[in-house]
C-alpha positions in Angstrom: 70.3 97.5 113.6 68.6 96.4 110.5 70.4 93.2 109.0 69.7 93.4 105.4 72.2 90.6 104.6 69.5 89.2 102.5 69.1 92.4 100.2 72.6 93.2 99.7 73.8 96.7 97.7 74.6 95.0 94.0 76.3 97.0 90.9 73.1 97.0 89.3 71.8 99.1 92.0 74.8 101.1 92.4 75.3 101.7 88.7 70.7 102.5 88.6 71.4 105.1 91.5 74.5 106.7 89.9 72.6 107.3 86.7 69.5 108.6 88.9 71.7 111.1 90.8 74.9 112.0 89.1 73.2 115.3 87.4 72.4 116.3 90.8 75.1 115.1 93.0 77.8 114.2 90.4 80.6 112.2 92.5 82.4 109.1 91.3 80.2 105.8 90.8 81.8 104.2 94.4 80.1 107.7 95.9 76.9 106.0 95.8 77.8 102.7 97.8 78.1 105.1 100.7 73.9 106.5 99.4 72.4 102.9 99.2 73.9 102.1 102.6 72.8 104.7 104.3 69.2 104.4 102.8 68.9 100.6 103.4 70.7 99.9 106.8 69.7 103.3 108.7 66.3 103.6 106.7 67.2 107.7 105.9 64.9 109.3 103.3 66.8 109.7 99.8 66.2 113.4 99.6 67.6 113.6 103.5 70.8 110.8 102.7 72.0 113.1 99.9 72.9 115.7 102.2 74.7 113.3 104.4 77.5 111.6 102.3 80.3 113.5 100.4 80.2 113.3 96.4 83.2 114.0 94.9 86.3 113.6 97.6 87.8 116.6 100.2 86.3 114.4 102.5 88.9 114.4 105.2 88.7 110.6 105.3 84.8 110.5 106.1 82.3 109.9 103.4 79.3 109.8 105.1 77.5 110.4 108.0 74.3 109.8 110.3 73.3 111.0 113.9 70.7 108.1 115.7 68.7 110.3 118.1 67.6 106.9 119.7 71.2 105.5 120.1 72.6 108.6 120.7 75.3 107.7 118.3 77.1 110.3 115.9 78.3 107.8 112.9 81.1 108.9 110.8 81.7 106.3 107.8 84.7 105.5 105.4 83.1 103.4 102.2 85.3 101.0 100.1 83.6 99.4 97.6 85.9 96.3 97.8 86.7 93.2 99.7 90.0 94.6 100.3 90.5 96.3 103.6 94.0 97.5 102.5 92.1 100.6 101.1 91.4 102.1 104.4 95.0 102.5 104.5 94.7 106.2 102.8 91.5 107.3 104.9 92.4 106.2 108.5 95.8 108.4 107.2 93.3 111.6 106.2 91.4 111.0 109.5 94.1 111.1 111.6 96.6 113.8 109.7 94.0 116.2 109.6 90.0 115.0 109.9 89.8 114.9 113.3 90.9 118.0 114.0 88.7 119.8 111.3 86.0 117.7 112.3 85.8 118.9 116.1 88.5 121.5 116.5 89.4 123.3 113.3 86.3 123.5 111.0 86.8 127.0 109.5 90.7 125.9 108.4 89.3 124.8 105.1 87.3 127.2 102.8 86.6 124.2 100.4 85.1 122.0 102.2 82.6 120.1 100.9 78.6 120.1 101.8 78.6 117.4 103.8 81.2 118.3 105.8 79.0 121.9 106.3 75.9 119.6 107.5 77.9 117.8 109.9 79.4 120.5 111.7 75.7 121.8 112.4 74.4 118.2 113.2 77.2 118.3 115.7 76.4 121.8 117.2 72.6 121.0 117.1 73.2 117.4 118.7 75.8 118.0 121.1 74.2 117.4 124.2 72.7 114.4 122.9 75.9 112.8 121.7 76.8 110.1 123.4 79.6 108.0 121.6 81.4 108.7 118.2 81.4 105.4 116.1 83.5 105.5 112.9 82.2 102.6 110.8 84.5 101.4 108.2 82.3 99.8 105.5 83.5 97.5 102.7 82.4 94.2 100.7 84.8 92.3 102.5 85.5 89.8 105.9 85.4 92.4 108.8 87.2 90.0 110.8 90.4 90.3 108.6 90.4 94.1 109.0 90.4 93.7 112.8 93.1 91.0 112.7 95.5 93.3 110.6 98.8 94.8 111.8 98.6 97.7 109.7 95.3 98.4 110.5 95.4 97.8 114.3 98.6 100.5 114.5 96.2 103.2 111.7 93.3 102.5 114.4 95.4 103.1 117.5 96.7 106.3 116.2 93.2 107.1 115.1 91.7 106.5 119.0 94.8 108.4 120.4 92.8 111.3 118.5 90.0 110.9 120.7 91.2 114.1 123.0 89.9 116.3 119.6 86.8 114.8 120.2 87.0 115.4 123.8 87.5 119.3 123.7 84.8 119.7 121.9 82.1 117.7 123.9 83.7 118.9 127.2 83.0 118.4 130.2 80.8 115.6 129.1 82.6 112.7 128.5 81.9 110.5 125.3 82.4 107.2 123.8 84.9 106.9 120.5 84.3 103.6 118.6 86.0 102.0 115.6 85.0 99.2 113.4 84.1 97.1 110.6 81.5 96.3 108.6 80.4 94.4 105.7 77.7 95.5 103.1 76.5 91.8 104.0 75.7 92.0 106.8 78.5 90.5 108.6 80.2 92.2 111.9 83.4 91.7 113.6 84.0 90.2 116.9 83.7 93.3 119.3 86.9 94.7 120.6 87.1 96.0 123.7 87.3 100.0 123.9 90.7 100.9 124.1 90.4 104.3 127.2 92.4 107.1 125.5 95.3 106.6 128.7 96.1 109.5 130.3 98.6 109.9 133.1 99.1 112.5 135.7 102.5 112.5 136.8 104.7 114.9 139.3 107.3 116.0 136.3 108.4 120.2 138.0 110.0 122.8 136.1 109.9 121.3 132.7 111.6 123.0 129.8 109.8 123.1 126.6 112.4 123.6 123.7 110.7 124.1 120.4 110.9 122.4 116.5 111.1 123.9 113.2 107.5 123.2 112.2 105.6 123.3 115.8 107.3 120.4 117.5 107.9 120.3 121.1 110.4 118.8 123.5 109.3 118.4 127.0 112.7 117.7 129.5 112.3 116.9 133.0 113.0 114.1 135.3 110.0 111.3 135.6 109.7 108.8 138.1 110.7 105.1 137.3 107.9 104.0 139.2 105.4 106.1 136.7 106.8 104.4 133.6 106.0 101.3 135.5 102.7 102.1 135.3 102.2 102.9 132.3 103.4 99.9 130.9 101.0 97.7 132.8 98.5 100.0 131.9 99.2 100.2 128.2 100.7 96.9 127.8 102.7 96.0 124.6 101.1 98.9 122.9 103.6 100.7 125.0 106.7 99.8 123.2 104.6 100.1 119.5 106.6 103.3 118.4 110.1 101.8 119.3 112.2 100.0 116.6 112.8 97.1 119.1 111.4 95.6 122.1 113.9 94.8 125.1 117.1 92.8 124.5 116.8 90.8 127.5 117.9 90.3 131.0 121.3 88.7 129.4 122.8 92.4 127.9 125.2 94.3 129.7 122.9 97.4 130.4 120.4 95.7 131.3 121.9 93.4 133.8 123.4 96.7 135.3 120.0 98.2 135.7 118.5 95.7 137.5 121.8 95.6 139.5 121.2 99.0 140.6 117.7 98.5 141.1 118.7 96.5 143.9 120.8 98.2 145.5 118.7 101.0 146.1 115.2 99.0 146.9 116.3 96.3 147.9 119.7 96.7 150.2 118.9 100.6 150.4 122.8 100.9 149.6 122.7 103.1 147.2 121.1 106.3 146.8 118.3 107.3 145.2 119.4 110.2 143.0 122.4 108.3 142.3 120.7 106.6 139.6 119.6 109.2 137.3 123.4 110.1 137.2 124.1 106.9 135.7 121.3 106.5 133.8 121.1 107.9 129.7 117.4 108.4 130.1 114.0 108.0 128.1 112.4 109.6 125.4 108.4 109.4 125.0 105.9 110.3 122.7 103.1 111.9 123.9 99.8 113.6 122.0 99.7 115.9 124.5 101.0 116.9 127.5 99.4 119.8 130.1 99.9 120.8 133.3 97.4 120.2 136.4 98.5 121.2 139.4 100.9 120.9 142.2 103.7 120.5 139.8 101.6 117.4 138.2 101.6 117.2 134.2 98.9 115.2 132.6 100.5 112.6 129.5 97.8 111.5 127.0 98.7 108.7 125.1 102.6 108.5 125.8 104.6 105.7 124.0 107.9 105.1 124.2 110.6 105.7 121.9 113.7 104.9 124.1 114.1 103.2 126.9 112.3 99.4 126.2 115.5 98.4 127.7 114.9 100.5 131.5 111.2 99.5 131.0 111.3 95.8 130.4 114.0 95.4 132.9 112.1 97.3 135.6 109.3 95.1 134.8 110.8 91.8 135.7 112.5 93.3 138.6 109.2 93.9 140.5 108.2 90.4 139.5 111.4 88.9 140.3 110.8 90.4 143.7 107.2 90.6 144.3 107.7 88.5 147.3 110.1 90.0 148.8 108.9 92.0 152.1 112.0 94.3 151.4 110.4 95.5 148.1 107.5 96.7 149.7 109.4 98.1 152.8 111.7 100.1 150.0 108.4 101.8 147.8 109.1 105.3 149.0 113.1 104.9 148.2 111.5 103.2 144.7 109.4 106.1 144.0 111.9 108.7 144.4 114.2 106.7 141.6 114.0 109.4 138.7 115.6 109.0 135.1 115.7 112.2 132.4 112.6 112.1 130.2 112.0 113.4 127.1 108.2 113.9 125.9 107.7 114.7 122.4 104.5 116.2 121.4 102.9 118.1 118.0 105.1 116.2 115.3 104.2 113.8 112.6 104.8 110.1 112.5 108.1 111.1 110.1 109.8 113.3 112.7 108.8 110.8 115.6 110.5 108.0 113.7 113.5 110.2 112.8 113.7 111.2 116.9 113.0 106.8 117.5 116.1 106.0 115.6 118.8 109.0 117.0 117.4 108.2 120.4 118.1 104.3 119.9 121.8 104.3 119.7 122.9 103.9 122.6 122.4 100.1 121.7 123.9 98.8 118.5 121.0 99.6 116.1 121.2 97.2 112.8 119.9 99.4 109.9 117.1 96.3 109.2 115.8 97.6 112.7 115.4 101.6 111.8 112.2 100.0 109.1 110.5 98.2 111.5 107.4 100.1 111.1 107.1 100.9 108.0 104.1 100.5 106.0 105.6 97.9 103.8 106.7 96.2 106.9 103.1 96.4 108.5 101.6 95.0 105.2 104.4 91.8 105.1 102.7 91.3 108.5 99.6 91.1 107.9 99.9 88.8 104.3 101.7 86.2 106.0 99.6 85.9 109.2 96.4 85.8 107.2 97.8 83.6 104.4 99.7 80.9 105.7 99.4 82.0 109.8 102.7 82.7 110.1 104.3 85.3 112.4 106.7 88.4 110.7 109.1 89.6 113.4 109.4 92.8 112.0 110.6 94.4 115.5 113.5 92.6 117.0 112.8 90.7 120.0 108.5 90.6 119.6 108.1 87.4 119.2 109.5 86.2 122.6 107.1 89.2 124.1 103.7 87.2 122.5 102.1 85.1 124.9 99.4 81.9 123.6 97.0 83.9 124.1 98.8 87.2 122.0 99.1 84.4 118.9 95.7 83.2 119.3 94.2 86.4 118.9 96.4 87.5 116.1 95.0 83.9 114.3 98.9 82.8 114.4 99.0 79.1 114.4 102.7 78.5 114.5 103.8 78.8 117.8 107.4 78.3 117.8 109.3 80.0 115.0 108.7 83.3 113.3 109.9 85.2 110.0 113.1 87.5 110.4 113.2 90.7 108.6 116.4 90.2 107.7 116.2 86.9 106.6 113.1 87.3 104.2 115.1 90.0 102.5 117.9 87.8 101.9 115.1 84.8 100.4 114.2 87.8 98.4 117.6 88.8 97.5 118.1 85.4 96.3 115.1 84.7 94.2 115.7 88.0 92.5 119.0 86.4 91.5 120.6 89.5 93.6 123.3 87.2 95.8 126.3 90.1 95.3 124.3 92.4 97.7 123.8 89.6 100.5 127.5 90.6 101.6 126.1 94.1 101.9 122.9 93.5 104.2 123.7 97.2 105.6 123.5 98.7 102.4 120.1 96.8 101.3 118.8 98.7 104.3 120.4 102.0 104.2 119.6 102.9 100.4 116.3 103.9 100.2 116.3 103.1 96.5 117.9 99.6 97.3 115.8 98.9 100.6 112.3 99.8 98.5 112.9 97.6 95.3 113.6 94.5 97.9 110.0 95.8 99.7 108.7 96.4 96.7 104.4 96.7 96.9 104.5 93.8 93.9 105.4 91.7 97.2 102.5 91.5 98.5 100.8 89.8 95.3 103.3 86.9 95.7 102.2 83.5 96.9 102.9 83.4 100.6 103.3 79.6 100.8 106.4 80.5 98.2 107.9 82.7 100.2 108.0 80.0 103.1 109.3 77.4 100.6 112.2 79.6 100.1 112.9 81.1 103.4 113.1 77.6 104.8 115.6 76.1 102.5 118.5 78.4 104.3 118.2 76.2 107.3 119.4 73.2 105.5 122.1 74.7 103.5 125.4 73.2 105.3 123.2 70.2 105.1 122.5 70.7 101.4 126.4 71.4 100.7 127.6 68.4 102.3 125.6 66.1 100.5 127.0 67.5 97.4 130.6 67.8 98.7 130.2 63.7 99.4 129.6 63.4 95.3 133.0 64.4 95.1 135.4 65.4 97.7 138.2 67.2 95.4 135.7 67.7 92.6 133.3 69.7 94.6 135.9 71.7 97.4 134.6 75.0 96.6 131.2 74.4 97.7 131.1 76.3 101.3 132.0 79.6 99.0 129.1 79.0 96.8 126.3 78.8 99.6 124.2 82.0 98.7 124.2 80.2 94.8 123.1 77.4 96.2 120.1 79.2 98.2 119.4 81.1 95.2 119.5 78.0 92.7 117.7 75.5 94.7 114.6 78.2 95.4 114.9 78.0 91.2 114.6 74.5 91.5 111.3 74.8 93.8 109.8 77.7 92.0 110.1 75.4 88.5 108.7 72.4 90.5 106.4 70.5 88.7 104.3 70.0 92.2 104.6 73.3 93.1 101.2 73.6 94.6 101.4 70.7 95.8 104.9 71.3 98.0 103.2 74.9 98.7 100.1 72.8 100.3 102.2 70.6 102.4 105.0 72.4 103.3 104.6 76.5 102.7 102.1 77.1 105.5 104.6 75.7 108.5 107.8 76.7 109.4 108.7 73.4 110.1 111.5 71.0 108.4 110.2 67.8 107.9 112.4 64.6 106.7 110.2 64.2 103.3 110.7 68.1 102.4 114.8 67.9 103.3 114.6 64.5 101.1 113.2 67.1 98.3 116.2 69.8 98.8 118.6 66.8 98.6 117.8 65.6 95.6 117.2 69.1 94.3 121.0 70.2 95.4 122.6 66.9 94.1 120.6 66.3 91.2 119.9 69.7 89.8 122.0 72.4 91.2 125.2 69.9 91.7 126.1 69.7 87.6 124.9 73.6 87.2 127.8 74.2 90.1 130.1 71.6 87.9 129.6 73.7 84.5 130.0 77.0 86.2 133.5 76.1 87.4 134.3 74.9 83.9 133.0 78.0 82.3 135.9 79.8 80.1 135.3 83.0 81.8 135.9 81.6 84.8 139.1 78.9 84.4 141.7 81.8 85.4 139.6 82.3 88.9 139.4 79.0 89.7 142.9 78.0 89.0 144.3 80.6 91.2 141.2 79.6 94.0 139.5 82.9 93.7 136.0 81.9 93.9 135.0 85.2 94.3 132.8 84.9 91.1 130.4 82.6 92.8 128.7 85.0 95.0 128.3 87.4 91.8 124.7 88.1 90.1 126.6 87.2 86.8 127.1 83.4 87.9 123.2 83.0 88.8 122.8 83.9 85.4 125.1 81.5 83.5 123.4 78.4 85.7 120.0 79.7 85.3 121.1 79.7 81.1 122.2 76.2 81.6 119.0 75.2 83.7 116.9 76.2 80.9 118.8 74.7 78.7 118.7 71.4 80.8 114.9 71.4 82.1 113.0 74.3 80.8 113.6 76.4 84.2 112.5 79.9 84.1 114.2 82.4 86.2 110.7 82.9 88.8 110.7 85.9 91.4 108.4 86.3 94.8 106.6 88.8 92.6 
């Protein structure tokens, strides 16, 4: 490959090549990014590049492309003129909604489709034996190495390689490569990731019924062995549980301490029959892309991922390992492979209906409405600002964080190993430094109304100062701290403090935010999770010198002298009082009431 890192695409060439070709090609100025690069990095002719990139959008998420007869690579390229890498967002979405299946499968779907999209098809039927591997090349202004670290992006490229069956069909029976990845205008590259195989599985499932959806879904019921799920979870790996709202509660819950029970009595002692447990067992519910038979009453699975059953999966897990010793286990593989549980394989539905079936499939469990939005978008995007800001892990899905090994965090670029950010706690630091505390005795609520739960996880998030946000999340570990040193000020003066702790949350964060040595305190203290003595020493004097006389006035306040002689302090976890003491802190030092964006 050419490096032309030293004669990098500027926006005097862009905006010279857009006045060149727009009465020809006509497009958007950004359309000729994807020109230039092609004509500098794979040294195609102007007159031949033309014909090569789209101008002008129904693009299906590609906006260029180039066969290499020498390589015997087909290149497929998204262009963002940008350092952002958030912008692929929308094209991996068109290329996996739809592109990939007009692309190789479905090309005649479309009658609009665009000229370039004509000359690829026949580049693909002309070149088809000489194919050899399928790169999409995302190309941007930006660090390639942040695209490949990111959350959102890895779970957008995932479902993008789970595509690769399209591809398939239409090379078959040769088999080809499918690549994804980065580049930068630049020059630079991101460290190589290993190819993900498109998994398949082949798996004795007989006489399954197929009940069908309202818009072409399908539900594939049979009974699957235990042992098969086993191996597709040390196949896949952690990828395995990436549709599922939670990963496994641990070997401590009920169920799962009754699985493993049963487990052993049927390997292990051999005192319990095999079919027994499928009788006692509520069963799993996968995902699949597709799922065909073979033979012999053998069904192929490509790309299954579970949507139930972390619980039966994780526990079966640390039962072989628990007993991978053991001679019995061995001596008991046939009894373990005849262990079956129901299965449900869901196939030809959007990411929508698969979430919907992922949260009425996980209630067997308690399921906390903050778990039902663990992969959202907005959740994925959290993930990825506060890893690459300030290194800090988001546990969006309940129970991940314990599942991430050294190595897991070092390759995510985590550096704090010992403590991550809740879900549920960041809303309430946001709920606070919105001045929202009334709505912190309704958690359930924040996450059940859609209207509620988006204006919390609102996109203007993401533009906050990260090191802010961990300022503020921290202070809740040292509230009873906090309280008591302001309770000491004043024994009888002070009683109502333990009723006014959400107030205080909310009022020292004020205090922070309105720090003179705010970036400072963000420097030292907003890129760990960590509690030192010197930042606690700041909160104390912030609680007792600050927020202790705003507490004082409040319970003086006129409106407020009928509530407090009757003891009902309800008023202090209202919206309203945040309000009067931020009016008094301004009043007092200036303070400003300042949100996390």
């Amino acid at each position: 490959m050419k490096d032309f890192s030293r004669d990098l695409i500027s926006d005097r060439q862009i905006d010279q090549c857009f006045a060149d070709m727009r009465s020809v090609c006509g497009g958007v100025r950004e359309d000729y990014f994807a020109l230039l690069y092609l004509e500098k990095e794979h040294n195609i002719p102007r007159e031949k590049a033309v014909n090569r990139v789209a101008f002008g959008g129904n693009d299906y998420g590609i906006d260029a492309f180039h066969f290499d007869p020498d390589r015997r690579n087909l290149y497929l390229f998204q262009f963002k003129y940008s350092a952002s890498y958030s912008l692929f967002k929308t094209s991996f979405k068109r290329l996996i909604d739809i592109g990939v299946q007009r692309i190789f499968t479905e090309p005649n779907r479309d009658e609009n489709k665009n000229q370039m999209l004509l000359q690829l098809r026949n580049s693909l039927h002309e070149n088809r034996s000489m194919i050899d591997q399928v790169c999409f090349r995302f190309v941007f202004t930006g660090d390639p190495q942040e695209a490949e670290r990111s959350k959102l992006l890895e779970k957008l490229r995932e479902d993008l390689e789970n595509k690769k069956y399209l591809a398939e069909q239409f090379f078959a029976p040769r088999e080809i490569g499918f690549l994804i990845d980065y580049r930068s205008s630049t020059g630079k590259v991101a460290q190589p990731q290993a190819i993900r195989p498109n998994s398949s599985f082949s798996v004795p499932m007989e006489d399954l019924v197929v009940l069908s959806g309202p818009d072409g879904q399908k539900m594939h019921i049979g009974f699957i062995r235990l042992t098969d799920l086993g191996v597709m979870h040390r196949t896949i790996g952690q990828r395995f549980f990436d549709r599922n709202i939670r990963y496994g509660l641990g070997e401590s819950e009920a169920v799962n301490r009754a699985i493993s029970r049963s487990l052993r009595q049927t390997v292990i002692d051999r005192s319990e029959d095999p079919n027994v447990f499928a009788f006692n067992h509520n069963g799993i519910t996968l995902f699949a892309e597709k799922v065909e038979p073979v033979d012999n009453g053998q069904y192929r699975l490509t790309t299954p991922r579970l949507l139930n059953g972390a619980q039966t999966v994780t526990t079966l897990a640390g039962f072989r390992e628990d007993n991978k010793d053991n001679p019995k286990l061995t001596e008991g593989q046939a009894t373990f492979e005849a262990i079956r549980v129901l299965c449900k394989i869901i196939t030809d539905a959007d990411p929508k209906f698969v979430t919907r079936v992922t949260i009425n499939n996980n209630r067997q469990n308690p399921v906390e409405p903050w778990n039902l939005h663990a992969n959202d978008e907005s959740q994925l995007e959290l993930q990825d600002k506060l890893i690459t800001d300030v290194g800090i892990y988001y546990e969006r899905q309940e129970n991940a964080f314990d599942q991430l090994s050294a190595e897991d965090l070092e390759d995510y670029g985590i550096s704090e190993d010992s403590v991550a950010i809740q879900m549920l706690k960041l809303s309430q630091t946001f709920l606070v430094t919105d001045g929202f505390i009334s709505r912190i005795s309704e958690m359930r609520r924040v996450f059940e109304d859609d209207r509620v739960y988006e204006q919390v996880f609102r996109q203007a998030r993401l533009k906050a100062d990260s090191r802010h946000m961990v300022l503020c999340y921290k202070v809740q570990f040292r509230l009873r701290k906090l309280a008591n040193e302001i309770e000491q000020k004043g024994q009888n003066k002070y009683w109502f403090i333990s009723r006014a702790r959400y107030l205080l949350w909310a009022l020292l964060c004020q205090g922070l935010l309105n720090h003179e040595d705010l970036e400072e305190l963000s420097e030292k203290h907003g890129k760990t999770m960590s509690v030192p003595a010197e930042y606690t020493e700041l909160l104390v004097w912030l609680a007792t010198a600050r927020v202790r006389p705003l507490l004082s006035e409040l319970m003086k306040d006129r409106d407020y002298a009928d509530k407090v002689q009757q003891e009902n302090l309800s008023f202090l976890r209202t919206d309203r009082a945040f309000e009067k003491c931020m009016l008094m802190a301004h009043k007092k030092w200036r303070w400003v009431h300042r949100k996390l964006q």
